[in-house]
N, C-alpha and C positions, 0 to 999 in steps of 0.2 A: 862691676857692681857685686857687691857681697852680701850672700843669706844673713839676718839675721842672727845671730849666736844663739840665740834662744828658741829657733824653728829647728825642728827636725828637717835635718841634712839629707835630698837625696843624691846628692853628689857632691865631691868637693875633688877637683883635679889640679893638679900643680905640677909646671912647665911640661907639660905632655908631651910625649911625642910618639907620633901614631908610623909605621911605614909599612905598606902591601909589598907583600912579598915581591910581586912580576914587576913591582918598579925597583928591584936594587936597592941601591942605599937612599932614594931617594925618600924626602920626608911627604906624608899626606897631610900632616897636620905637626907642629909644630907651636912650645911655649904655650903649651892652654893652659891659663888658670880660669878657673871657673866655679863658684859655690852656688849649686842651686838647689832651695828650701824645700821641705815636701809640700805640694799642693801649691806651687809656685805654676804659672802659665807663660810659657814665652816663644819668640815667634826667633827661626835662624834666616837670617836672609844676606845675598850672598850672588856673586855674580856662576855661571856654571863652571865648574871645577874646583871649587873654594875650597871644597873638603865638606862641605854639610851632610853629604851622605854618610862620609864614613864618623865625622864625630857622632851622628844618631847609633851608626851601628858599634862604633864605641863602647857607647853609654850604655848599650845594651847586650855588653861585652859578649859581644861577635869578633872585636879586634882587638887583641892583645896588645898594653902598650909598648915601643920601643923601650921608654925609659919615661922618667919622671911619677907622680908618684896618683891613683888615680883608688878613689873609696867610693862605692854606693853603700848608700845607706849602713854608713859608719866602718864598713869590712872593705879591706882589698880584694875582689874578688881573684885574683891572678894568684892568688897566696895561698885560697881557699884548695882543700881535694873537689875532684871532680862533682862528687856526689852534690855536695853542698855549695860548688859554684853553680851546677846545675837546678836547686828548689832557689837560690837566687834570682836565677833568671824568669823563674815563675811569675816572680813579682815586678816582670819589666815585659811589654809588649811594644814591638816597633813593626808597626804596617809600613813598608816600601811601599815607591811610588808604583813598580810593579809589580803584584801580588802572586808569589810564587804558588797560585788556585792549581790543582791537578785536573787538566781541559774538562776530560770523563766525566768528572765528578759534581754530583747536582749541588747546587747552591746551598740549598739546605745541610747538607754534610759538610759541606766547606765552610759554614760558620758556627755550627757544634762545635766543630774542630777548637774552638776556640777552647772546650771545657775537657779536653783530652789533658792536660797535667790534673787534673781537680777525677779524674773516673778509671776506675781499674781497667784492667788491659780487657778482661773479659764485658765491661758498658760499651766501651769502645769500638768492638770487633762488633755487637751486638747493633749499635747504633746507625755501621756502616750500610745494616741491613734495613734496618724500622730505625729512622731519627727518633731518638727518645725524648725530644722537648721540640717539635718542631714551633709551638706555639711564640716561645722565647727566639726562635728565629724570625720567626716571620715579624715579630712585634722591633725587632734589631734593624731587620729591614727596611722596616715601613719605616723608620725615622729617618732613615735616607730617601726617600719614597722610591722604592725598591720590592716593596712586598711581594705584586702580581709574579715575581721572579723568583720565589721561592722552591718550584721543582724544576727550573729551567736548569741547564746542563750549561756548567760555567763556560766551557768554551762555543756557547752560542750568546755571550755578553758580549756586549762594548767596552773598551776599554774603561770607558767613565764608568762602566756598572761596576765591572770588575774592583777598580778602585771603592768603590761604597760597601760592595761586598766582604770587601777585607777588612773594612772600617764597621761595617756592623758584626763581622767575628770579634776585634777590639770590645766591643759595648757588654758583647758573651763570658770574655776574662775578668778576672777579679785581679788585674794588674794594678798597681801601687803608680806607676810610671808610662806614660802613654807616648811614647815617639812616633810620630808621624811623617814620611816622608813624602814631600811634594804631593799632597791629596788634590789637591784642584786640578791637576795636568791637563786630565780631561774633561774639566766638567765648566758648564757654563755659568756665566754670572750668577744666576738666581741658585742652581746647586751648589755652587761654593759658598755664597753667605749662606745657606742651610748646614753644609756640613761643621765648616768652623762652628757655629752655633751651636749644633748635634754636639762637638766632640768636647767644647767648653762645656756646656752643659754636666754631660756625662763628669769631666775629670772633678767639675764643682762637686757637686753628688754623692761621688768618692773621695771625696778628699787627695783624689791625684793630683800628680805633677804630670801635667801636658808640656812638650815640647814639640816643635812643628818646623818642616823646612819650610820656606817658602818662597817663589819667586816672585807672587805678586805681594811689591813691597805697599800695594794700598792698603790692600787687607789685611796683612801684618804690625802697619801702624794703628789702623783703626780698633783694630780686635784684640792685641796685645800688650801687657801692662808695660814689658819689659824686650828691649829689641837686642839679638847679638849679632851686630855682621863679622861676617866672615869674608875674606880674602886671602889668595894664597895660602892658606891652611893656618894662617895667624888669625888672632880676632882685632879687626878695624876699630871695635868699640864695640860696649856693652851696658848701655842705659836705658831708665825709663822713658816710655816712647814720647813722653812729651819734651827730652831731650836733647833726641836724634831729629839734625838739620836736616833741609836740601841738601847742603853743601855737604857732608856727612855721605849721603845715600848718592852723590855724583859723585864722589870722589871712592867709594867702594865700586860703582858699575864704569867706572871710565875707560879701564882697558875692555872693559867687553863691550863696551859703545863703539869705541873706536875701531875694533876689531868686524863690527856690523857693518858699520860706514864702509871699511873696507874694503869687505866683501861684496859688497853693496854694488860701489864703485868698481869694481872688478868684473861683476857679469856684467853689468851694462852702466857703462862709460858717460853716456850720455843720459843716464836718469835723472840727473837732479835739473840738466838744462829743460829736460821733458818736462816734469814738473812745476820749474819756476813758471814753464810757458801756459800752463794750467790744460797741460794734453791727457784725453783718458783714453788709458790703457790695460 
């Protein structure tokens, strides 16, 4: 599926090919063409291993590519001197699914954090001491309903808080480009459709480009104009969600269905005969 010619481009990538060093030659992703518009919304979904993590941190050029040829917002970043691939990246935010939060450090200074490229070195050291806006934090919060946690000491969160936390430092940036990686991990039904909600919201607002991993392929359909699966590090297909079949979204999770059953059948041999016999266990 290709951007518009007439939107502004925040990405356009052609036969890509991404490789982690600790794997050798081997490829992580591999042949991505991909043109996507600014203030475009789209959902990556993808059995685990596909490669969604690293095309997010890609895109948010954390991974340099092997080869082929890969433009944000018009410039090759890789081409660029350091200085100016670094105010690049200002304009790109990618929350992981686990948020590199420093334990020690209270809530509140872990989502400022968010406005450290935007404050001199000397707001900064200043802020560590007296948060200088904690109101803008706490208001970041609360739209995760998170606020009451505002001087709590990250490492006495849940993982699910953790994750909101990092996602209300995101709502703190003034990023052009919002990557998201696996947000819902930990979080239950009702906080999940609040944050997709939260985080659309937000990129509409700004005129960003949201891009999301995700493994629940429900709320990826439901909540997303535009779907790309991934598998093995190629992309399966990349269409509007009113496109993408059953047959489609079985035929991208088949080896990791299979691979469940498996395993499944491996600790305990005699599960499915348990089951057909309607035995609780």
């Amino acid at each position: 599926m290709s951007a518009s010619p007439l939107a502004q481009t925040s990405y356009r990538l052609e036969n890509l090919t991404v490789r982690h060093l600790a794997a050798g030659q081997a490829a992580a992703l591999q042949g991505i063409d991909l043109a996507i518009a600014q203030g475009e919304q789209l959902a990556i979904i993808g059995p685990s291993g596909a490669g969604k993590t690293t095309l997010l941190a890609t895109l948010a050029c954390s991974h340099q590519p092997a080869s082929g040829s890969f433009a944000a917002f018009g410039v090759a970043p890789w081409a660029l001197p350091q200085a100016e691939r670094h105010r690049l990246r200002a304009k790109l935010f990618l929350a992981p699914q686990t948020p590199p939060l420093p334990p020690r450090q209270r809530v509140v200074t872990a989502v400022l954090a968010a406005r450290l490229p935007q404050w001199s070195l000397w707001r900064a050291l200043v802020s560590l001491i007296k948060p200088s806006d904690p109101q803008a934090a706490y208001q970041a919060l609360q739209r995760f309903q998170l606020g009451e946690k505002l001087y709590a000491r990250v490492d006495r969160l849940s993982g699910g808080e953790r994750q909101r936390c990092a996602l209300a430092r995101l709502l703190l940036s003034n990023a052009q480009v919002l990557l998201v990686d696996e947000p819902l991990s930990a979080l239950d039904p009702a906080l999940s459709q609040l944050t997709i909600a939260t985080l659309q919201q937000e990129a509409t607002a700004r005129g960003a480009t949201l891009i999301c991993s995700l493994h629940q392929v429900d709320i990826a359909l439901a909540s997303f104009p535009r779907i790309i699966g991934l598998k093995d590090g190629r992309i399966a297909f990349d269409l509007p969600r009113i496109e993408v079949t059953d047959a489609m979204i079985a035929a991208l999770y088949r080896n990791e269905a299979a691979a469940e059953t498996t395993a499944a059948t491996t600790t305990a041999p005699d599960a499915p005969a348990r089951r057909a016999a309607g035995a609780c266990f």
